[in-house]
C-alpha positions in Angstrom: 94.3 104.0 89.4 90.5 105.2 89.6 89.5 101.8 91.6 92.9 102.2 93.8 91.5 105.8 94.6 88.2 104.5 95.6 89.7 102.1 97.8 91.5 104.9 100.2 88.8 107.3 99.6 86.6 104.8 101.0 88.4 102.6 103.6 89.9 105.9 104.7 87.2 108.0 105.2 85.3 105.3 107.7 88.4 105.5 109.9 88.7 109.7 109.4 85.1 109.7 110.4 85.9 107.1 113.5 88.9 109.5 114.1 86.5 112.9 114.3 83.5 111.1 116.6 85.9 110.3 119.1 88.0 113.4 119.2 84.5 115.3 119.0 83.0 113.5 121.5 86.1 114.4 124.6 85.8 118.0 123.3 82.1 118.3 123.5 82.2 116.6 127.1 85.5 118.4 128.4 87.4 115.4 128.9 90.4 116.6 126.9 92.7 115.1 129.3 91.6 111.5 127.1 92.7 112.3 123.7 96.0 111.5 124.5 95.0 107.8 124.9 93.3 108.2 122.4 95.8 109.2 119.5 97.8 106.9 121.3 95.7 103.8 120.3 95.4 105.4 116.6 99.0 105.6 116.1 99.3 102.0 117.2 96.6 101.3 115.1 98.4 103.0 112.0 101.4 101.5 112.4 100.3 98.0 112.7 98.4 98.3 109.7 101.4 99.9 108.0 103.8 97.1 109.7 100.8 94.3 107.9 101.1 95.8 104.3 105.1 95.8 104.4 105.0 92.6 105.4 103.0 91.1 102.5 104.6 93.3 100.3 108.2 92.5 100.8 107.6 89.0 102.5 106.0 87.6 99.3 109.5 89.2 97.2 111.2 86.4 98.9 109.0 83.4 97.9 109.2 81.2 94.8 106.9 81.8 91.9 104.3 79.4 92.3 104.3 80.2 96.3 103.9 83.7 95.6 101.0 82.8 93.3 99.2 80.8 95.5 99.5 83.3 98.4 98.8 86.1 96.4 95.3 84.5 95.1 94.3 83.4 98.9 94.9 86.7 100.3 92.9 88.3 97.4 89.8 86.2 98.6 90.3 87.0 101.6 90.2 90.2 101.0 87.2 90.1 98.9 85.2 88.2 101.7 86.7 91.0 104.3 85.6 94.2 102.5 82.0 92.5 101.2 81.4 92.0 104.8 82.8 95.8 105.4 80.1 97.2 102.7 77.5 95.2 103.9 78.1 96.0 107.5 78.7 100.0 106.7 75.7 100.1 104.7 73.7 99.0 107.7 75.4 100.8 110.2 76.4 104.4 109.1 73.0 105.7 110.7 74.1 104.8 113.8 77.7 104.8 113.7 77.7 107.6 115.9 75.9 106.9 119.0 77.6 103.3 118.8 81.2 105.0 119.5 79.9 107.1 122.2 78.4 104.0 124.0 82.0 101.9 123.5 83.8 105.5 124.7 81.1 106.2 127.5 82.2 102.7 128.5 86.1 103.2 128.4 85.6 106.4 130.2 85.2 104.5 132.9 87.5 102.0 133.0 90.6 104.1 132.4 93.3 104.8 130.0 93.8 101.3 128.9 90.4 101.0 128.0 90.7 104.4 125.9 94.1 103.4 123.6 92.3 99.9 123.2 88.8 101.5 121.8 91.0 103.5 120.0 93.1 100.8 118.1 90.3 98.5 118.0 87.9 101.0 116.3 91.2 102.6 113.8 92.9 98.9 113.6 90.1 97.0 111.7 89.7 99.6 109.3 93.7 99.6 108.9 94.2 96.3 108.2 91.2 95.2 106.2 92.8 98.3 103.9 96.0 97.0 103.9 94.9 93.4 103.0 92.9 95.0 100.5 94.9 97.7 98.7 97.5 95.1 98.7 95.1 92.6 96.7 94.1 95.4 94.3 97.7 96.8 93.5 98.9 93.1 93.2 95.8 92.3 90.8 96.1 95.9 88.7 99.8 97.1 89.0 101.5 97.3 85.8 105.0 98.3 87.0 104.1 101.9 87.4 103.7 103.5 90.9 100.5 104.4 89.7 98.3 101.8 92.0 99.7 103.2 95.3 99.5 106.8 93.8 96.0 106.2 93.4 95.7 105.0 97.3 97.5 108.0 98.7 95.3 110.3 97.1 92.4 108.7 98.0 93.6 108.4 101.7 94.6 112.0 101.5 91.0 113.1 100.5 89.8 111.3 103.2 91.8 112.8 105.6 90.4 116.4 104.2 87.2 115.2 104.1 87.2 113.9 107.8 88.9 117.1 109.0 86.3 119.3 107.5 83.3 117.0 108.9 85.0 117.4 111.8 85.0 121.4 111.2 81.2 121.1 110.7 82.1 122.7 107.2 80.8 119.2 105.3 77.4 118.0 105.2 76.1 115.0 103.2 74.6 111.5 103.3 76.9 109.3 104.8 74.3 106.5 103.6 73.7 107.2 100.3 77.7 108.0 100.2 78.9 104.6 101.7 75.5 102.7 99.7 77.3 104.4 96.5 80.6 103.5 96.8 80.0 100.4 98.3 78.5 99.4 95.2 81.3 100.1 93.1 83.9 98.6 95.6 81.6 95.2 94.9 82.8 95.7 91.3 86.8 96.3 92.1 86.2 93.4 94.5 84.6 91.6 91.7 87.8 92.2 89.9 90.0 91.0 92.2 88.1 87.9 93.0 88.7 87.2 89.2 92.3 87.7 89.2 93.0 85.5 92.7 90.9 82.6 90.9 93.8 82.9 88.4 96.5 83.3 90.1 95.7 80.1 91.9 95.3 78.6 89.0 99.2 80.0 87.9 99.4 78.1 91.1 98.0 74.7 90.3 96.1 74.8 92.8 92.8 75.1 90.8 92.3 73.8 87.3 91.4 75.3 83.9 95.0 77.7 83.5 94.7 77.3 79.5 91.0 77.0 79.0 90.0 80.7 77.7 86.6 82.2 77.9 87.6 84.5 75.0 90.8 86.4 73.9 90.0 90.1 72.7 93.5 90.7 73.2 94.0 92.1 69.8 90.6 94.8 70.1 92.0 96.0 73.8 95.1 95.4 73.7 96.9 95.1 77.0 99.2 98.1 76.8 97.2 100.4 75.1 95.4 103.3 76.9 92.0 102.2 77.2 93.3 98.9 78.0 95.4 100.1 81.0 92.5 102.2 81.9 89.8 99.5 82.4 92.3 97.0 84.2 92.9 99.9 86.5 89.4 100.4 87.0 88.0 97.1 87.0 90.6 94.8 86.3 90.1 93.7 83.2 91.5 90.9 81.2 91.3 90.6 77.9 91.8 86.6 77.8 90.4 85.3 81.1 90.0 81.7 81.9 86.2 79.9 81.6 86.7 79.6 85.5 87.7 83.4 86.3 84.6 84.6 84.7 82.3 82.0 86.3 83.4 83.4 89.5 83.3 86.9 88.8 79.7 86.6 87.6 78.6 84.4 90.1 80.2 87.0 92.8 79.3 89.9 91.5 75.7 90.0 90.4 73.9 88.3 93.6 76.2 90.5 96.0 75.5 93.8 94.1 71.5 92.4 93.5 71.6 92.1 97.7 74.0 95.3 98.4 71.3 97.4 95.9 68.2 96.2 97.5 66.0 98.5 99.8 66.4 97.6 103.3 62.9 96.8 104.8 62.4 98.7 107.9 60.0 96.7 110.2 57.3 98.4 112.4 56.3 96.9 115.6 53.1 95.2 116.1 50.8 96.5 118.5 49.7 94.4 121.7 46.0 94.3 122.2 44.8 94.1 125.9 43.4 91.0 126.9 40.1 91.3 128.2 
């Protein structure tokens, strides 16, 4: 549940905060008259996302077994590639997030109301849909039959809805950098995770070898069904008897991407230009 709350506490909040610079933005300049194309394009952007994770959800339901296997482990990389791409590009970003919505709303000021519902969508939408792939992937790699997995996204997107409304309130202050370099970092881990359980569902598949060849099997220390057992495959989605393959990929995955996400960013100074004599 934890690493299904992180996942709409984090995916949520960079679309709350999107949300909030916007909105701010009209207000702060007195063009109120745009924020109707503006929610406008977020609704759109909301429901299309919605629209995406029904689809998968209840789309798959109607596929054979090995099919639903097969699409269920290529979407789960997929995802995984999306969202290390989202931490990577947040991380380097979140410093200037601001003044690069102003530019793209400075720019569809000027071009009209299309302009607005599209920055709008296009700035809400990506965020919506790389969640919905995502949060998809995780409850399909971690749900046990309980409602748990999508409790643990609602709340998550819920507390990113407070927390953008009070940033937006100016009653919230921290480090959006250190916050998105934190949980970035431990979304590499739950994306780790579900890296590992699409290699083995596409092996379920057939379409990759080594189904029956086991790492290990500690199935009888943590069990499956007990506590502790549901806790760290909610967390970090955690098998007890994973394939040789599954943990090759999770290892070579996860410790170069956190080793790269984790290390300082070099901040280059310009070189000064000697006259010529």
């Amino acid at each position: 549940m934890f690493s299904n709350y992180l996942i709409g506490l984090r995916e949520g909040l960079e679309a709350s905060l999107v949300v909030c610079i916007l909105i701010a933005y009209l207000v702060k300049t007195d063009r109120r008259d745009a924020l109707k194309p503006i929610w406008a394009g977020i609704a759109v952007a909301i429901t299309l996302a919605f629209g995406f994770g029904c689809a998968l959800e209840f789309g798959s339901q109607e596929l054979t077994f090995q099919a639903q296997e097969a699409l269920g482990g290529s979407l789960s990389i997929l995802a995984v590639g999306l969202v290390t791409w989202m931490v990577f590009w947040m991380r380097r970003t979140a410093r200037h997030l601001k003044s690069e919505l102003h530019g793209r709303l400075d720019a569809a000021l000027a071009m009209g109301t299309g302009a607005l519902v599209a920055t709008a969508f296009l700035a809400v939408g990506r965020e919506g849909l790389e969640t919905a792939l995502f949060v998809w992937a995780s409850v399909h790699a971690a749900s046990d039959g309980t409602p748990r997995p999508l409790l643990g996204v609602a709340l998550g997107l819920l507390t990113a809805v407070l927390l953008g409304w009070l940033f937006y309130r100016g009653a919230l202050r921290i480090n959006l950098a250190k916050f998105f370099t934190w949980t970035g970092g431990m979304l590499v881990v739950v994306a780790a995770g579900v890296l590992a359980y699409g290699v083995h569902d596409l092996q379920e598949a057939d379409f990759l070898p080594g189904l029956t060849d086991k790492a290990f099997d500690i199935s009888g220390t943590i069990p499956p069904d007990s506590w502790y057992g549901t806790l760290l495959k909610g967390i970090l989605n955690f098998q007890p008897d994973p394939t040789t393959l599954q943990v090759a990929v999770w290892l070579l995955y996860l410790i170069p991407t956190l080793a790269l996400f984790l290390a300082p960013t070099r901040t280059t100074t310009p070189t000064p230009v000697r006259d010529k004599v």
